[in-house]
TORKE-105879 format. One record per residue (C-alpha): x, y, z; residue in three letters. Coordinates in nm, 3 decimals, padded with zeros to 5 digits, always signed. Layout:
+---------+---------+---------+-------+
!       X !       Y !       Z ! bavex !
+---------+---------+---------+-------+
!       X !       Y !       Z !   ala !
...
+---------+---------+---------+-------+
! end
This chain:
+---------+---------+---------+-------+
!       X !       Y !       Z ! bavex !
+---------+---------+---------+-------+
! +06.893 ! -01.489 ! +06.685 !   unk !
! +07.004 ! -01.735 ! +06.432 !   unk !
! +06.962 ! -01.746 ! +06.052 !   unk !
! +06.689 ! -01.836 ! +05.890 !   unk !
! +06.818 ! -02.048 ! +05.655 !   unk !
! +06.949 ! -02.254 ! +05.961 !   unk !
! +06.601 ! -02.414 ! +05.981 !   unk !
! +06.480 ! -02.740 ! +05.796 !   unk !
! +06.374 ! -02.610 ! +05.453 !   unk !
! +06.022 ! -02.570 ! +05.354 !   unk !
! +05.860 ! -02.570 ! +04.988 !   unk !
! +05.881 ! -02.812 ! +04.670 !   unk !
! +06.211 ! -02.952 ! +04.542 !   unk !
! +06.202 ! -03.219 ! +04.264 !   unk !
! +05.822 ! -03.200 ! +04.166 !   unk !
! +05.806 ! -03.347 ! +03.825 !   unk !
! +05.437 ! -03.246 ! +03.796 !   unk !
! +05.528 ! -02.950 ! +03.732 !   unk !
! +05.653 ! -03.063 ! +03.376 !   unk !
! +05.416 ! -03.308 ! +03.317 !   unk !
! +05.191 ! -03.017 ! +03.166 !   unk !
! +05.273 ! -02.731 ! +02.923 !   unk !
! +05.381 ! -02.446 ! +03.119 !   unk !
! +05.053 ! -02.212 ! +03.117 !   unk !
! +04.876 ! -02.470 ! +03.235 !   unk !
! +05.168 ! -02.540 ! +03.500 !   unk !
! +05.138 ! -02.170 ! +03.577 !   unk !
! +04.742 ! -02.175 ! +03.638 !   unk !
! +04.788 ! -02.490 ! +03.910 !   unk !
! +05.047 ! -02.300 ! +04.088 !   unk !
! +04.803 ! -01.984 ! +04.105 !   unk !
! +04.503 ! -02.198 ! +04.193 !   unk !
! +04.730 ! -02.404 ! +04.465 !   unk !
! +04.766 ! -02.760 ! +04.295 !   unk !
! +05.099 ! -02.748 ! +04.283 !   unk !
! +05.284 ! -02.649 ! +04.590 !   unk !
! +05.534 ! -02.368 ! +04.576 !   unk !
! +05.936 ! -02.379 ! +04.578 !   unk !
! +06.142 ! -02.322 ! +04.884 !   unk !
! +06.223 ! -01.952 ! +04.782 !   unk !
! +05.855 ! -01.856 ! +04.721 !   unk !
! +05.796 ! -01.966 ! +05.069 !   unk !
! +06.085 ! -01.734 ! +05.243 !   unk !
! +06.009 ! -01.407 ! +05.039 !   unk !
! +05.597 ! -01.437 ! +04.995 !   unk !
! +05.694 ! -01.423 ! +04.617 !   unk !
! +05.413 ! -01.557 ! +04.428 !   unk !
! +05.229 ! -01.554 ! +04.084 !   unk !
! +04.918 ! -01.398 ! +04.034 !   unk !
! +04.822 ! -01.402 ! +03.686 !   unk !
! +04.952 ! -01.586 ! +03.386 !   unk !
! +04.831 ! -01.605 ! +02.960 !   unk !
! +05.032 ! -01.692 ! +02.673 !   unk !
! +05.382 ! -01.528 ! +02.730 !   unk !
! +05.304 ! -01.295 ! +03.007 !   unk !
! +05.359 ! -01.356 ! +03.385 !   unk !
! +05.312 ! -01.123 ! +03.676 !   unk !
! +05.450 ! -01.225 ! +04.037 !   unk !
! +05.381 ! -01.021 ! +04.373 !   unk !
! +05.622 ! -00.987 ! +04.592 !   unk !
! +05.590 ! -00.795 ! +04.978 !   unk !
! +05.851 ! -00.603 ! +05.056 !   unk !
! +05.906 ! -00.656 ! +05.462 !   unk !
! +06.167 ! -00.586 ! +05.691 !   unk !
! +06.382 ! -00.886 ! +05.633 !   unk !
! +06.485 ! -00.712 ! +05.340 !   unk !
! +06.659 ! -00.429 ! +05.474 !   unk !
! +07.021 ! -00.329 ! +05.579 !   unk !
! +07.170 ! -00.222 ! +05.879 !   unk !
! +07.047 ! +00.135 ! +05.770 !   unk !
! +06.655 ! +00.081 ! +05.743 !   unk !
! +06.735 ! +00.084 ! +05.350 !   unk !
! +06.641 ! -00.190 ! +05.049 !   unk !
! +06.894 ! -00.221 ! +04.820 !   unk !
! +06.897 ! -00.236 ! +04.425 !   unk !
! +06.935 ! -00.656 ! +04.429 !   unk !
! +06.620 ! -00.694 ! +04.562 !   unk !
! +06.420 ! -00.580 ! +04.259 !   unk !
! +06.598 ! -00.901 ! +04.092 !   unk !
! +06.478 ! -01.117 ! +04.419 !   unk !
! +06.133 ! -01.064 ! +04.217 !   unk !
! +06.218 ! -00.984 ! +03.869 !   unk !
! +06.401 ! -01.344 ! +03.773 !   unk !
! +06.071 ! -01.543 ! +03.842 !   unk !
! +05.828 ! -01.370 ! +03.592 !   unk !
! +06.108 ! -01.337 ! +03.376 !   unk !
! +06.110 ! -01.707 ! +03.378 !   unk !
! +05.779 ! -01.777 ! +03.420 !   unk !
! +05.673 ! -01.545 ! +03.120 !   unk !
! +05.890 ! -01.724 ! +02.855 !   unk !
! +05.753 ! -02.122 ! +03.009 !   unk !
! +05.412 ! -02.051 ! +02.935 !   unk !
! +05.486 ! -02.039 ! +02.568 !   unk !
! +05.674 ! -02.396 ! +02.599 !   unk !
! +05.509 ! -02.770 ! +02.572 !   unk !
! +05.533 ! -03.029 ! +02.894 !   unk !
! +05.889 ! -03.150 ! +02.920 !   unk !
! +06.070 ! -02.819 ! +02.908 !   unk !
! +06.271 ! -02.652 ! +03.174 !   unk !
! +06.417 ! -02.300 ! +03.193 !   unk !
! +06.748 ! -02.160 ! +03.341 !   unk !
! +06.822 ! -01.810 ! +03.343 !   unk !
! +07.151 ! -01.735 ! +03.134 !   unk !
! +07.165 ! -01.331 ! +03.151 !   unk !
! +06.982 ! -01.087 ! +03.393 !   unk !
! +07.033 ! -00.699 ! +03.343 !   unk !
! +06.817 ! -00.452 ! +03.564 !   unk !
! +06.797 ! -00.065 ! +03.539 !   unk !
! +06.666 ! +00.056 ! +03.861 !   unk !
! +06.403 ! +00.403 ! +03.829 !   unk !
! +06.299 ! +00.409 ! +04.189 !   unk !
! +06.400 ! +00.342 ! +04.557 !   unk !
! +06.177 ! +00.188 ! +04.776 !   unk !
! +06.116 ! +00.273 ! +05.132 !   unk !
! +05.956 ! +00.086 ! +05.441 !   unk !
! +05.609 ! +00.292 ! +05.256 !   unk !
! +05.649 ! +00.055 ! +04.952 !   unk !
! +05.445 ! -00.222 ! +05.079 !   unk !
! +05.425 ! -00.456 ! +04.755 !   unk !
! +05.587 ! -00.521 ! +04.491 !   unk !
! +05.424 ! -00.613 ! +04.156 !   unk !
! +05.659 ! -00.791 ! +03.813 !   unk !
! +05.476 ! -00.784 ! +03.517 !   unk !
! +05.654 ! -01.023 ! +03.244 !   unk !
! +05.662 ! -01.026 ! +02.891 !   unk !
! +05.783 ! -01.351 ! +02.624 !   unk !
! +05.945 ! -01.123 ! +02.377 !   unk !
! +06.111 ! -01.422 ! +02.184 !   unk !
! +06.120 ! -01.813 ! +02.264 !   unk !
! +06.266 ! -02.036 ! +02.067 !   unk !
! +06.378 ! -02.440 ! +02.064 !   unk !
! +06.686 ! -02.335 ! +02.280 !   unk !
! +06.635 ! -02.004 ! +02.388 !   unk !
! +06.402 ! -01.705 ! +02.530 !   unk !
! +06.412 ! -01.373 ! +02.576 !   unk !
! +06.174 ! -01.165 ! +02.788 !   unk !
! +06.157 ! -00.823 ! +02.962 !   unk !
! +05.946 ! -00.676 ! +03.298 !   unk !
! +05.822 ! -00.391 ! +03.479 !   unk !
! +05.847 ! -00.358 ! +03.883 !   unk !
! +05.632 ! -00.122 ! +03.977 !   unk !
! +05.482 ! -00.046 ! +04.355 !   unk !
! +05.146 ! -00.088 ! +04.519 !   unk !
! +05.055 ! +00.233 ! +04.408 !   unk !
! +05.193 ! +00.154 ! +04.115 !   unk !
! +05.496 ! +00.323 ! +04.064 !   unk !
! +05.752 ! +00.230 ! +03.832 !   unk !
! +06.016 ! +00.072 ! +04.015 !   unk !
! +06.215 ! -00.106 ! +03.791 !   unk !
! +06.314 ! -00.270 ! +03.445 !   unk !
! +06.507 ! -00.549 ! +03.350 !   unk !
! +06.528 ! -00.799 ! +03.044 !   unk !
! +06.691 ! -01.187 ! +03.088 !   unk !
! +06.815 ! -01.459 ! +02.828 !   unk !
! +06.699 ! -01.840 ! +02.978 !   unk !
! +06.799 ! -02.133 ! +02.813 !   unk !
! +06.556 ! -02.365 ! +02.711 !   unk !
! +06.633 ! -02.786 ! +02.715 !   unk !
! +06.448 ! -03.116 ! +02.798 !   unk !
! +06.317 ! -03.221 ! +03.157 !   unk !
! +06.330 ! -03.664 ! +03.135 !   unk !
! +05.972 ! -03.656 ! +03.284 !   unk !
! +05.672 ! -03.933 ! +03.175 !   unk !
! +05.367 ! -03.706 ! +03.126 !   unk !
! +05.173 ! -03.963 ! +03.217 !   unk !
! +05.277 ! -04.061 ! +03.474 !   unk !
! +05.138 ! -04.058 ! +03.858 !   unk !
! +05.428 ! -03.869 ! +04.032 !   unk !
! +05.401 ! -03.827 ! +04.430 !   unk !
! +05.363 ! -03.505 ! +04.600 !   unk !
! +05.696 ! -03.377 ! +04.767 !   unk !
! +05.777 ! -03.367 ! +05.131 !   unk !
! +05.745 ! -02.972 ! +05.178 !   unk !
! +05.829 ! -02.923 ! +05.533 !   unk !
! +05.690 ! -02.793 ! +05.830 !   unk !
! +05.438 ! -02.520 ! +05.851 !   unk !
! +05.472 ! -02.413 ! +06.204 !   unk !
! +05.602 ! -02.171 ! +06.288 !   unk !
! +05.476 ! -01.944 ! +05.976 !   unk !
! +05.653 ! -01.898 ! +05.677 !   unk !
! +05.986 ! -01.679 ! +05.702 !   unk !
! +05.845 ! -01.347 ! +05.495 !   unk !
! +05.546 ! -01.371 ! +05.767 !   unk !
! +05.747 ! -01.308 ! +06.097 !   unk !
! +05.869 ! -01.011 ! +06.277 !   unk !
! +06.205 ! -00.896 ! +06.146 !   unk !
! +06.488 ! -00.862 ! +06.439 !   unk !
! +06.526 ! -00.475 ! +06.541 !   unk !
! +06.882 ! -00.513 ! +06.700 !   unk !
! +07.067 ! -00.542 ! +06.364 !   unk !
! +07.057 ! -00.155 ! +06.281 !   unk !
! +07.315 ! +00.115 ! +06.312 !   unk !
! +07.212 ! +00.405 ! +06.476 !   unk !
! +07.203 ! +00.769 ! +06.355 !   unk !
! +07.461 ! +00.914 ! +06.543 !   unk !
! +07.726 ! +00.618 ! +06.366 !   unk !
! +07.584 ! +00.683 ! +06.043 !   unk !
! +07.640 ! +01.061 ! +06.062 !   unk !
! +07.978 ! +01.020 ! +06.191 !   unk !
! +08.135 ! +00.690 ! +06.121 !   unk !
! +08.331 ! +00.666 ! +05.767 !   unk !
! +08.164 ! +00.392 ! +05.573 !   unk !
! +08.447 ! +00.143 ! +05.589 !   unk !
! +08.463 ! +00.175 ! +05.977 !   unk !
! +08.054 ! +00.050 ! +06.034 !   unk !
! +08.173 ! -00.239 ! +05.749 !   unk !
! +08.449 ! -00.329 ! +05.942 !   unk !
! +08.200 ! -00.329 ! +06.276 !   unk !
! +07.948 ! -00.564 ! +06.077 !   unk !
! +08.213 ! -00.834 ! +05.963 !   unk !
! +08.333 ! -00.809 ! +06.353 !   unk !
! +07.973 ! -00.932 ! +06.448 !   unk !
! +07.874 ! -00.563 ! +06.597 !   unk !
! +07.565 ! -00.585 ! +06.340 !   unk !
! +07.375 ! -00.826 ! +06.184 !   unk !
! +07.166 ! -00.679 ! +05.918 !   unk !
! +06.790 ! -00.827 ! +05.874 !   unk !
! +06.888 ! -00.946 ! +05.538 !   unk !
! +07.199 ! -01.109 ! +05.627 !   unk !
! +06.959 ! -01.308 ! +05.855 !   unk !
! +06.732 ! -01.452 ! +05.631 !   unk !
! +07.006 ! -01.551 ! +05.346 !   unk !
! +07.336 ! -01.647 ! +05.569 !   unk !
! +07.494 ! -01.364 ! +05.308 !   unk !
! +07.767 ! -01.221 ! +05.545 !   unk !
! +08.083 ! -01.020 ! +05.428 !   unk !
! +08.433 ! -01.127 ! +05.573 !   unk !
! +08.667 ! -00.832 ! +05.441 !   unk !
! +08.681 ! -00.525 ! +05.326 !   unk !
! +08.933 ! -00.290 ! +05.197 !   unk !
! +08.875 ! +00.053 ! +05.017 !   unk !
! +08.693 ! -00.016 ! +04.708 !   unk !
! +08.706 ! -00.438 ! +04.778 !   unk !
! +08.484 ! -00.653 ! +04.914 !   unk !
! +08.440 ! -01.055 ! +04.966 !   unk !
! +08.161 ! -01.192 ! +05.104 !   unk !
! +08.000 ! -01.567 ! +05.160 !   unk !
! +07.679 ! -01.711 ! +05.060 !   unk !
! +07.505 ! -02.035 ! +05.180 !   unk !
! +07.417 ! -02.274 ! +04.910 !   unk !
! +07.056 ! -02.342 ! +05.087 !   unk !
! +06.813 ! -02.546 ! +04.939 !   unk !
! +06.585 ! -02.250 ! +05.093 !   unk !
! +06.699 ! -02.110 ! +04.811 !   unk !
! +06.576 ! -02.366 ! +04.524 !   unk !
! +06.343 ! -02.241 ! +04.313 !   unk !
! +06.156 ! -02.609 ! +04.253 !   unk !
! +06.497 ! -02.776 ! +04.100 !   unk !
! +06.901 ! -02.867 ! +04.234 !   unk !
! +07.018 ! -02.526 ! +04.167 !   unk !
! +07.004 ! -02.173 ! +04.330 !   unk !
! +06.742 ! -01.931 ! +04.218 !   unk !
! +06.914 ! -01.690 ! +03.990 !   unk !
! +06.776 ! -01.378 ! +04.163 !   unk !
! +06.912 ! -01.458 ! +04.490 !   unk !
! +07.247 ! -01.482 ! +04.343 !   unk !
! +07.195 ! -01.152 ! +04.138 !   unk !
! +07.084 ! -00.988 ! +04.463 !   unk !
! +07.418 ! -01.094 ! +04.628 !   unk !
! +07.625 ! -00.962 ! +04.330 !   unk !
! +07.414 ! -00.622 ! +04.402 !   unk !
! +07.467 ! -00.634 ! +04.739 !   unk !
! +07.846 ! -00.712 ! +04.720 !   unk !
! +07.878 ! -00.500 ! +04.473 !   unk !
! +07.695 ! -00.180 ! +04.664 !   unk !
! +07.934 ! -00.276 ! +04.972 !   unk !
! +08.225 ! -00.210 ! +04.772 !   unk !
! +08.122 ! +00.149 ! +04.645 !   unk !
! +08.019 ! +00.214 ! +04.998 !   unk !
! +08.348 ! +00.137 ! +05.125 !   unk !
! +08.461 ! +00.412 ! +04.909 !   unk !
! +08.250 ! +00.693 ! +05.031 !   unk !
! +08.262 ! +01.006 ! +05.317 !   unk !
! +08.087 ! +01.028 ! +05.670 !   unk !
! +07.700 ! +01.096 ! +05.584 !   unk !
! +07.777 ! +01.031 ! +05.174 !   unk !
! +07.527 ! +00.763 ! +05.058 !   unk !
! +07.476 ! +00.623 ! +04.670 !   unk !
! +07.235 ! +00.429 ! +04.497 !   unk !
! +07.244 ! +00.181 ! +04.247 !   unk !
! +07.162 ! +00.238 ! +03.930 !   unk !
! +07.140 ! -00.070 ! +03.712 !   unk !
! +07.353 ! -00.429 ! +03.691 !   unk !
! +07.402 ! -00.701 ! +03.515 !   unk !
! +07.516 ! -01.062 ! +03.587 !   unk !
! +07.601 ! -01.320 ! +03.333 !   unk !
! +07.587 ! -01.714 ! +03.464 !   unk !
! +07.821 ! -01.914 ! +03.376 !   unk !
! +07.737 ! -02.270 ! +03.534 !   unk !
! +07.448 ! -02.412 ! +03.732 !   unk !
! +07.504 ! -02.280 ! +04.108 !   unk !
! +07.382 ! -02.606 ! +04.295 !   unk !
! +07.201 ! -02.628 ! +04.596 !   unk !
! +07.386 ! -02.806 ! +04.914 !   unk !
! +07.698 ! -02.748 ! +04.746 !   unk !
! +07.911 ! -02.548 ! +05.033 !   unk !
! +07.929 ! -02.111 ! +05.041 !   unk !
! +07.966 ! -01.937 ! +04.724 !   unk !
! +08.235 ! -01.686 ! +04.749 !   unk !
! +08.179 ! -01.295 ! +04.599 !   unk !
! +08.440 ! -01.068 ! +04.547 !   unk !
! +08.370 ! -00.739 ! +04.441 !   unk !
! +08.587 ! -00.403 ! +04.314 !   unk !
! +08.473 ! -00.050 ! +04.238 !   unk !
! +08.684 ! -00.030 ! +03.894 !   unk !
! +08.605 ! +00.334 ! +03.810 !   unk !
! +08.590 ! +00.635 ! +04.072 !   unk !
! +08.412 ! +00.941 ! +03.925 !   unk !
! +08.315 ! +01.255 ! +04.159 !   unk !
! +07.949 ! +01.092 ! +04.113 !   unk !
! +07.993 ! +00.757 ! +03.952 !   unk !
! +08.136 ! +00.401 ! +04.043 !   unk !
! +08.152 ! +00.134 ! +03.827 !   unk !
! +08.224 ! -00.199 ! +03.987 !   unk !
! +08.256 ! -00.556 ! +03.886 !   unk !
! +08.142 ! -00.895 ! +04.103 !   unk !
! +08.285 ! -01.251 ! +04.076 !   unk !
! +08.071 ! -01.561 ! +04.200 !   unk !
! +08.252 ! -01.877 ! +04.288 !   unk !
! +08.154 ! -02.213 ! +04.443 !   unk !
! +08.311 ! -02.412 ! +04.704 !   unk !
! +08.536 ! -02.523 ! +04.434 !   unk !
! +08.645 ! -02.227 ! +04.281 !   unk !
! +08.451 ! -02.236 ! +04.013 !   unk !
! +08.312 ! -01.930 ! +03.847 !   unk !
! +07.940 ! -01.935 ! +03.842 !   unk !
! +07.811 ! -01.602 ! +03.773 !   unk !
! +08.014 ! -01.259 ! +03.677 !   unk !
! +07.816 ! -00.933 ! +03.751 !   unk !
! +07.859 ! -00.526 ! +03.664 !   unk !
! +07.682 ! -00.249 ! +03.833 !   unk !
! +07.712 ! +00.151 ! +03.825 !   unk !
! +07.599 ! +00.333 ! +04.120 !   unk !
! +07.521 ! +00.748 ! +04.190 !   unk !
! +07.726 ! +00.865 ! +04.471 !   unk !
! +07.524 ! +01.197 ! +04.669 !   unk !
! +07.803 ! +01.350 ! +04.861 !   unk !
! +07.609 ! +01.439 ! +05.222 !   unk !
! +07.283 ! +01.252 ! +05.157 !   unk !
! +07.220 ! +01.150 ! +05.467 !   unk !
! +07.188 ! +01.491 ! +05.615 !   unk !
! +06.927 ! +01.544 ! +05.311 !   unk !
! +06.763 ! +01.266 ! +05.439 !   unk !
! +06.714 ! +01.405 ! +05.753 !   unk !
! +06.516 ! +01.746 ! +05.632 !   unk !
! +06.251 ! +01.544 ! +05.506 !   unk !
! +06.339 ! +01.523 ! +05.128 !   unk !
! +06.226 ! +01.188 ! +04.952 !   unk !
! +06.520 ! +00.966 ! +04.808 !   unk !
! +06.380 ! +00.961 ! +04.467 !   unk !
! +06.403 ! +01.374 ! +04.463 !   unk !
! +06.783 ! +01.366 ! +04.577 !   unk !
! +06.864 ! +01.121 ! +04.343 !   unk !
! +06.695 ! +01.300 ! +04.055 !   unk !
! +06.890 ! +01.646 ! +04.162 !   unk !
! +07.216 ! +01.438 ! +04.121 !   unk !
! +07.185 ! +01.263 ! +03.849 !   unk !
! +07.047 ! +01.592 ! +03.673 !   unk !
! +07.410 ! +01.763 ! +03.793 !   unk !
! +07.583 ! +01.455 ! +03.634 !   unk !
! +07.428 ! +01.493 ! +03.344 !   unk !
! +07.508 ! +01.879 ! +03.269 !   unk !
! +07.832 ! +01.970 ! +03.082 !   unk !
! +08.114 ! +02.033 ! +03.238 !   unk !
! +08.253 ! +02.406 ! +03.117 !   unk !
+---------+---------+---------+-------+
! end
């Protein structure tokens, strides 16, 4: 099966409608379908629901094509959602002729989802916007509505050269057929099964995956794919996609923060025991320079720079083709020593992860 992002791209690049308006009322035509949506909305099913004054909330399903090769979603995915109504919150305080780009992104992550967490629901809050720059903060929570996640970004704010008045063509926005990416079965041969999770080493079912013995679901919708690994190290490649546009030239800041995560995960993994897993427990990325779309594979390099008996703390560099830096990133993560057998009696993620990071918490005598 090949990559998604191998197909002709579908959704809205380059639609200077959507500044000709101030951005509530931008907000309201994308709801009610008069403006069509970006490429990214159109792989994920990401899409807003309600909008006022300085508050946003975006759905998102979560389906298969988000998993690993372990039937699990990781952290980054929460930021797949959270950077839109981050966004979108702080543009529907602004006048026509404004854009936003997202400068800072930090996420702390209260919940892990499972394959029972259909939907997922952002709701977005303007907390300050300014001539230059805005501030805002969310809530994930799922459909039965669950906290999630929280996470608070820093856009900034400049001019769009766009005539309000304008009549600006509709853009070319691709094929429909066959349906839209999020819509289709995910592939069920990408998967490790249980007996090389319980008894492989971590590094050893990495090392299989970057040999082409697994392709996870995830890696094939993005085009992310890792190409070494050493204990504690990881570098992976992204495609610069215009899939991944979210309605301008540049990448949509969530699907580079969810590769940070992910790189970032895959380098604490390499770290840990047969049956050990860990979760993630909040990050951070900073961007540095406007990640552009068609612009050859971004290169992420990630290192665990702190070992604890329960906690890793691990740094992520984003690069362009050119070896430019466009994004630096910081994550901790909870390491449960045998959670996988756990796991397997029955017990829920969230209750494991609770019982650890209670035992981390206690002083040590």
């Amino acid at each position: 099966m090949s990559n998604i992002i191998d197909e002709r791209p579908r959704g809205s690049i380059g639609d200077l409608r959507a500044f000709q308006k101030p951005g509530l009322e931008t907000f309201r035509r994308y709801i009610r379908g008069e403006l069509p949506a970006p490429p990214m909305c159109r792989l994920l099913g990401m899409r807003p629901t309600e909008v006022t004054l300085g508050k946003a909330t975006f759905t998102m399903p979560l389906t298969r094509w988000l998993e690993d090769g372990f039937g699990l979603y990781w952290g980054g995915v929460y930021a797949l959602l959270a950077d839109a109504p981050l966004a979108a919150a702080i543009w529907t305080t602004l006048p026509a002729g404004k854009v936003i780009t997202t400068s800072e992104l930090s996420m702390s992550f209260v919940r892990p989802m499972s394959r029972k967490t259909t939907n997922m629901i952002g709701r977005a809050e303007t907390i300050h916007a300014g001539n230059q720059v805005g501030l805002s903060m969310i809530q994930i929570t799922d459909n039965e509505g669950r906290m999630l996640a929280f996470g608070s970004t820093r856009c900034l704010i400049s001019d769009v050269p766009v005539d309000v008045q304008a009549e600006y063509p509709p853009p070319d926005v691709g094929p429909s057929d066959p349906p839209d990416p999020y819509l289709r079965s995910a592939p069920e041969d990408g998967y490790f099964n249980l007996d090389q999770v319980m008894n492989g080493t971590p590094i050893e079912l990495q090392r299989k995956a970057i040999a082409g013995e697994k392709t996870f679901p995830i890696w094939r919708l993005t085009g992310y794919r890792p190409v070494s690994v050493s204990d504690g190290h990881i570098s992976s490649v992204l495609p610069s996609s215009p899939w991944f546009s979210n309605g301008g030239p540049a990448i949509y800041g969530g699907l580079l923060a969810w590769a940070a995560e992910f790189t970032m995960g895959a380098a604490v993994y390499s770290t840990l025991g047969a049956g050990d897993v860990f979760a993630t427990l909040d990050m951070h990325i900073r961007f540095t320079r406007p990640a552009l779309i068609d612009s050859g594979n971004f290169i992420l390099d990630a290192t665990v720079n702190h070992r604890g008996r329960q906690l890793r703390v691990t740094s992520c560099n984003v690069d362009n083709a050119e070896g430019k830096r466009v994004a630096i990133a910081t994550s901790s993560a909870l390491v449960v020593q045998g959670g996988v057998r756990e796991l397997l009696k029955g017990r829920l993620p969230e209750e494991i992860l609770a019982e650890s990071s209670e035992s981390e918490a206690r002083p040590r005598s």
